[in-house]
N, C-alpha and C positions, 0 to 999 in steps of 0.2 A: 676400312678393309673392303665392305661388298658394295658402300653406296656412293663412292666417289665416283663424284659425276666431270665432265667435259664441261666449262663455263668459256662462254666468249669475256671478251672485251668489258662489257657490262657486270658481268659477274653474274650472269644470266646461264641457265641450260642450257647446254646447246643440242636442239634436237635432230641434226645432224649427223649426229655420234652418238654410237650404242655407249649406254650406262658401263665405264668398265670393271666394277663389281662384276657384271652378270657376264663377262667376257675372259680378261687373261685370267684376274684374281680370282674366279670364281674357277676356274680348269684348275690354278693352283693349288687349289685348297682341295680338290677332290684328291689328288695326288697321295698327299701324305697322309690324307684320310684314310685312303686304299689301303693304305701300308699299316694303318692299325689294324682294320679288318683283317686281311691277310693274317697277322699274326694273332688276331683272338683265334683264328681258324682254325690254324697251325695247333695251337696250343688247348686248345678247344678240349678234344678226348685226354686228356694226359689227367690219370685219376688220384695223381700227388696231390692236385689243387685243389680249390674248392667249390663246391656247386656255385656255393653263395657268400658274399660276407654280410652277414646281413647287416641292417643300419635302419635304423627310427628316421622319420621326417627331419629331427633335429639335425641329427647328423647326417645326412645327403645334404640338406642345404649348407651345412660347414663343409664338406665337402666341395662344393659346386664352386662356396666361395674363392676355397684355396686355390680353385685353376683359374679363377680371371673372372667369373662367368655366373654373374649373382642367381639363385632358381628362381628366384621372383622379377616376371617382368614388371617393371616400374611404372608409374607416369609416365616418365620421360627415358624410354631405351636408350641408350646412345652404342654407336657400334663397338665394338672388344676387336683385338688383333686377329690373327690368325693362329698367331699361338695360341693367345688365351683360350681361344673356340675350340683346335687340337685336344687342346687341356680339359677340356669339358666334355669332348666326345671319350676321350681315354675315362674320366671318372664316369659315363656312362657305362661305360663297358665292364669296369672293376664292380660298381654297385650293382650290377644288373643279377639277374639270377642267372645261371651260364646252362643253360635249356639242351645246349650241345651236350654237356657233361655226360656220360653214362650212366652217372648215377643222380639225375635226373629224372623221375619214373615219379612225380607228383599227378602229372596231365597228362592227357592224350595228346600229345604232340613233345618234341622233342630235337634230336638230331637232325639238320637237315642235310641233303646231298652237294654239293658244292656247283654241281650244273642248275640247280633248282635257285639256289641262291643268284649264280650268273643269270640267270632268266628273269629274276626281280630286276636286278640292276637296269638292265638291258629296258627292261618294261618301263623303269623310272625315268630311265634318261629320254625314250621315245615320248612318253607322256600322251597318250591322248584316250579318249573316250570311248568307249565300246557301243555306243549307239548303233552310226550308221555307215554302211561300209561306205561312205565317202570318206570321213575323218578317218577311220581303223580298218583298211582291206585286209592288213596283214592277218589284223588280231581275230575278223572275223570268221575267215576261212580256218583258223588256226582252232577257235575256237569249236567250231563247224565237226570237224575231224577230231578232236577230243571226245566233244559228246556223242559223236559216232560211234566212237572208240569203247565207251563205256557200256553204251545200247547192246551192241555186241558183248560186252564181257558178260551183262545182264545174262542172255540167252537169243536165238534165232526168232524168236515170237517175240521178245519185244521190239529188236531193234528192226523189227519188219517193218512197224511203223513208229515213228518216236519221235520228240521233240525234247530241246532242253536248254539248259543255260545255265552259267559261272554266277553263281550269287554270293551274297555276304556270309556265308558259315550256314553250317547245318541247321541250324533254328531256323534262320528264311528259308532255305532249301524246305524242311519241314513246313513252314508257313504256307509256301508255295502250293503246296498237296492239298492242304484244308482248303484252301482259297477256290482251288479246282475241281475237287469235288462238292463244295457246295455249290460254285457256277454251275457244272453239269446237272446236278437236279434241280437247280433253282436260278436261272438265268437273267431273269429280272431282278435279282436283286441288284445288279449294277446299277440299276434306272431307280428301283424302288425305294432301294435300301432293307435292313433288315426289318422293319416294322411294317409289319402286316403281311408279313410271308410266312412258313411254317416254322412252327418248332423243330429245329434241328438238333439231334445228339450225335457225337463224338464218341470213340472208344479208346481207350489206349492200354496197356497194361499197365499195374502198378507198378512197374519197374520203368518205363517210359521217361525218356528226357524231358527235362523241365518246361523246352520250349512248346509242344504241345498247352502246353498250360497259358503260354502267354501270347503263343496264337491263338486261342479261345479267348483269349481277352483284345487281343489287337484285331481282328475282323467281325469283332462286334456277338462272335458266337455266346462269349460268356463262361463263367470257371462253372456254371450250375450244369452245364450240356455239356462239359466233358467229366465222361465218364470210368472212371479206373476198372480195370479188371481184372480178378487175381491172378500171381502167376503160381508158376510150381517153386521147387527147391531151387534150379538155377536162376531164377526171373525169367523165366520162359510165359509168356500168357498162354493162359489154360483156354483151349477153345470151347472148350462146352459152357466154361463161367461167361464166354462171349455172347451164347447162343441166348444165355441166360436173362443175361443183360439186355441186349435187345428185344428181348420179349417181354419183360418190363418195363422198355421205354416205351414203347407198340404200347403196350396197353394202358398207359399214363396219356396216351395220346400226341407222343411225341414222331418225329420222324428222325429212323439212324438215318445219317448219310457218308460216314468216313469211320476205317480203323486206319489206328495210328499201330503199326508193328514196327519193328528192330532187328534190325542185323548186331550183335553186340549191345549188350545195353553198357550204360555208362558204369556201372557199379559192377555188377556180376559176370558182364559179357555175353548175355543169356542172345540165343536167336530162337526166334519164332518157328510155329511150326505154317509156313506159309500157304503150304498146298491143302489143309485145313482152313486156315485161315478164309481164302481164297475158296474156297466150296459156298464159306458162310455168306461170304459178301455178296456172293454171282446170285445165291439165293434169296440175300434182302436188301437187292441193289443197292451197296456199299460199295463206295471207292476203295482201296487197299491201296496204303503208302506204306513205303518200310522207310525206317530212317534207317540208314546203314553207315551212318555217319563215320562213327569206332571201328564196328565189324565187318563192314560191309567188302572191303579188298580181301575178304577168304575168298569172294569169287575168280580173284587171282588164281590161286590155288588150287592145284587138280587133285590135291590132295583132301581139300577141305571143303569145295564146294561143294561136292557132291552126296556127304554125309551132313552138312550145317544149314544146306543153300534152296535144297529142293524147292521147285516149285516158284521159286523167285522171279522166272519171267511171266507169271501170270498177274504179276500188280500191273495198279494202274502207274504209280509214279515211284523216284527212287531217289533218296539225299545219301551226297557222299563227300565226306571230309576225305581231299587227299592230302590237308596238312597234318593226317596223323600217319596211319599205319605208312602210309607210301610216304614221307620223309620230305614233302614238301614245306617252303617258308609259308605261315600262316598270314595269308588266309588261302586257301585251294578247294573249294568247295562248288557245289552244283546242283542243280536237282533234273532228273528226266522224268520225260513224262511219255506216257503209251496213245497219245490220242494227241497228233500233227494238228495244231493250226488251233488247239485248245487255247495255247499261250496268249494269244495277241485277240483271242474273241473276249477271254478272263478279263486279260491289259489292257489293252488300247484303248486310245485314246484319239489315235493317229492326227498328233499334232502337226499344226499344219505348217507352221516354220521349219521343222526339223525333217520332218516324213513324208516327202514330198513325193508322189508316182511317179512325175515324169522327170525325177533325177536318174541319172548314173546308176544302174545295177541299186535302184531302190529295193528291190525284191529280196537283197540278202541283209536287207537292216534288220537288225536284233533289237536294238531298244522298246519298239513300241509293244514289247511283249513283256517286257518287267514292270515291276511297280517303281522303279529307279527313272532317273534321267544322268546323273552322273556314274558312269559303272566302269570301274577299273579291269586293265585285264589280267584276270587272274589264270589263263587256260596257258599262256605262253611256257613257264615254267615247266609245266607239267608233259608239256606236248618236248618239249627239248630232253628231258630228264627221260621220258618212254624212249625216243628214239636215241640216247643212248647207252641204257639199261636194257633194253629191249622186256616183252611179258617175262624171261624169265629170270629177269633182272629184280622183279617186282614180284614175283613168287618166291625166289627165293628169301627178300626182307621179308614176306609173311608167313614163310614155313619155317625160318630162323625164331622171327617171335614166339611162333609158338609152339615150338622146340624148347628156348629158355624159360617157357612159363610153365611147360611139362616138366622140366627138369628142376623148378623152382618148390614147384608143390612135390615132388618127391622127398626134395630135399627136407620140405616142411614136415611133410608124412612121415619120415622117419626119424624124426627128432622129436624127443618129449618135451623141449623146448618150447614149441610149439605145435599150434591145432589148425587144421583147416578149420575155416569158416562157412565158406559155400562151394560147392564140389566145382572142379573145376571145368568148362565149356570149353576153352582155346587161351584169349588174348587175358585175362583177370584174373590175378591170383590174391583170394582174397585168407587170410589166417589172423591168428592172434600170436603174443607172446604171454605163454606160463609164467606166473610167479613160480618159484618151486615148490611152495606148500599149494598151486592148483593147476599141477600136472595128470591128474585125473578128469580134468573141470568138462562137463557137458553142457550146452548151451541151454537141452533142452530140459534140464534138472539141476538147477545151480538156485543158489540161494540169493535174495537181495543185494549182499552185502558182498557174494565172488561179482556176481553182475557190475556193480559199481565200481569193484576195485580196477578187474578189466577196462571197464570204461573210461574209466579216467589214466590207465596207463597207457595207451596207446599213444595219445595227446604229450603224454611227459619223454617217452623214448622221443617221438618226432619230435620235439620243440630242440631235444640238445643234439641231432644229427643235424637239426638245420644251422644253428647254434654255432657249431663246429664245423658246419661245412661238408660234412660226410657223406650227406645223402639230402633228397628229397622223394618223402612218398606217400601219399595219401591214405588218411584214414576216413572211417564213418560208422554209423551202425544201420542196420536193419535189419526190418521185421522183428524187434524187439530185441535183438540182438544187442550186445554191448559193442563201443567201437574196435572196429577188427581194421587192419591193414590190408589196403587195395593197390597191389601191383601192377604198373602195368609198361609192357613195353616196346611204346616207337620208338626209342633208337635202340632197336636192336642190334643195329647194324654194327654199335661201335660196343658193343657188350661182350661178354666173357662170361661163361662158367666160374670162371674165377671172380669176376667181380660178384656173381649171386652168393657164392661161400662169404664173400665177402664182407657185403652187406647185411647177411641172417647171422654172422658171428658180431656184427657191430649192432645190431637191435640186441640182439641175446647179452653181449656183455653189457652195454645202457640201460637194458630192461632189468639187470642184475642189481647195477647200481642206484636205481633209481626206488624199485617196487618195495622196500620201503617206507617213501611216502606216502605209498596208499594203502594202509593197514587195512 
């Protein structure tokens, strides 16, 4: 099918002639490919179906076998038709988790727009590098005017002066930030390395994404130099425990150099209070990055920014997943930074085959500012989808969300059914399901044995909506808490009111039939 080659006379290649796998047959196969896409699309929101069917390792590989298409590459591959491959993309599509679904609300990402999706395709078939605007003029300029795009939404003081870039997901974005503000105080360590430079501490709050933590391990800072800091009731970091804190690492003999804050934390949806935050740091020259990974497109919002947001153009740097709240295919993410020409003093390397001065409009190459050399474009998407949604296109997905999440926790507040768990901030709705013998239950005065049973029922409702296909949504516990259900929702876009009745009637009658089991 793809590797039928042109042979002369000898029985020889002929390199003469393009391979025509990668020619007619290769156009042909896109074709009918299309035509499954199209219709997973189509069929995509229709909430008859099911998020999932789920299936064990055992069963995908029976599965994979029945279309032609073993899951095990072999020894020796040999090629499969066109069909059989058809047949193997369709069972990808049936096994897969269907993320479009609406009632999909496990992760932060979900739904995507269908010009977002056309902008992947378009990106795949162009294929090239994000380096240096010789290989990617398109993609650089494109990209260029994205993080423009952002700098502004930020506020007028950052994007006075800024810098930034499309990286691999909010963790790098995140990374990014540590990396730069340790550079800025300690410049030599590029040449030095970390030994024999100062003891550097970190801050994050306890409610802080994970990757903090394994940026402290990936640029060599260490899990010991980052340091948690409590938050309040929504996971907001309390500033005064900050002040705290670094006044104990001062006199342990350490030196802060970075807080790690939040637009949206991952659990509770908590934001910062920035313009506190930001007093502390200018005080004990401290970088401030906000991951705004989750929350960070309430700056969309003129509704939201301005009671959630304050004070947010005063960091030094910014991470922002747009393959969540804004409906993009993952991965769309980026981090900016408030200090031009930081990037490439952090990076470079300025390799001498690729980053040449006296090429072509060298001046607009992006690469020797990442820690990458192969770098996909992920801004193309995003920049197509803006201009045709337009800002209030993109407000309106984030004043929808969290509309259905205000209307979610209503719904929960007035049912004995169930209990909020952490008050609600915007985009997380976090509750439990009552047994009905512990429809009075208090978190903060419950006995061993309500705590357990809780805990272990959240886990049994989820396992049989997945089960069934009904739903996907994540649970967890914290701060001592038993596990509670955490809501959340990008694709708001393809949601309903009705589908929220929906899905608290389908936890409450599972949680009926189940509770039970955990005497």
């Amino acid at each position: 099918f793809f590797f039928d080659t042109m042979s002369n006379q000898n029985g020889q290649a002929d390199l003469q002639l393009p391979m025509s796998g990668w020619t007619v047959a290769g156009s042909e196969f896109l074709k009918p490919l299309s035509e499954l896409i199209f219709k997973y699309l189509d069929d995509a929101t229709d909430t008859s179906k099911p998020v999932v069917n789920i299936a064990s390792p055992a069963e995908l590989a029976d599965a994979f076998g029945k279309s032609g298409v073993d899951l095990r590459l072999a020894d020796d591959v040999k090629p499969v038709s066109s069909e059989n491959l058809l047949s193997a993309c369709q069972t990808v599509i049936d096994k897969s988790v269907h993320t479009a679904h609406p009632h999909f609300m496990n992760q932060l990402y979900g739904h995507c727009d269908p010009v977002s999706i056309g902008g992947d395709w378009l990106c795949a078939a162009l294929n090239t590098n994000v380096h240096t605007y010789e290989v990617a003029p398109v993609f650089t300029v494109i990209e260029r005017a994205v993080i423009d795009k952002f700098a502004r939404v930020i506020g007028p003081e950052f994007a006075a002066n800024h810098e930034g870039l499309f990286v691999p997901g909010g963790s790098i974005a995140n990374m990014y930030g540590m990396l730069l503000a340790r550079f800025r105080l300690d410049p030599e360590v590029r040449t030095r390395g970390v030994v024999g430079g100062p003891t550097l501490v970190a801050f994050v709050s306890d409610q802080a994404h994970y990757s903090y933590q394994k940026s402290a391990m990936v640029i060599g800072l260490g899990l010991n130099n980052i340091l948690p800091v409590k938050s309040d009731v929504t996971g907001a970091m309390i500033p005064e425990e900050l002040e705290a804190r670094v006044a104990e690492a001062r006199a342990a003999g350490k030196t802060p150099f970075f807080v790690g804050a939040t637009a949206g934390s991952t659990v509770t949806g908590a934001f910062d209070d920035y313009n506190k935050l930001a007093d502390i740091c200018a005080k004990e020259n401290m970088w401030l990055h906000v991951d705004g990974a989750w929350g960070g497109c309430a700056l969309l919002s003129k509704k939201h920014r301005v009671t959630l947001c304050a004070g947010i153009e005063r960091i030094d740097s910014f991470a922002f997943d747009a393959h969540k709240l804004m409906a993009m295919p993952v991965q769309c993410a980026g981090v900016l930074v408030k200090h031009p020409n930081m990037l490439k003093a952090c990076n470079g390397t300025n390799a001498a085959y690729l980053f040449q001065p006296d090429k072509l409009n060298s001046e607009l190459d992006l690469g020797d500012r990442t820690i990458q050399c192969g770098r996909r474009n992920d801004s193309l998407k995003l920049w197509m989808a803006w201009h045709a949604f337009g800002d209030a296109g993109f407000e309106e997905r984030v004043d929808r969300s969290a509309d259905l999440c205000h209307y979610w926790m209503t719904k929960v507040e007035s049912d004995p059914r169930f209990k909020q768990a952490v008050p609600l901030v915007l985009f997380n709705v976090c509750f439990w399901y009552l047994p009905e013998s512990m429809r009075n239950f208090d978190p903060s005065n419950c006995t061993e044995q309500e705590h357990q049973r809780l805990h272990k029922l959240a886990p049994l409702i989820k396992a049989r909506m997945q089960k069934e296909g009904l739903a996907m949504i994540g649970f967890q516990p914290l701060k001592g808490m038993p596990n509670f259900f955490r809501v959340v929702l990008p694709g708001a876009a393809v949601l309903s009111t009705k589908d929220v009745d929906d899905i608290l009637e389908t936890i409450a009658r599972i949680g009926a039939e189940v509770e039970s089991q955990v005497p």
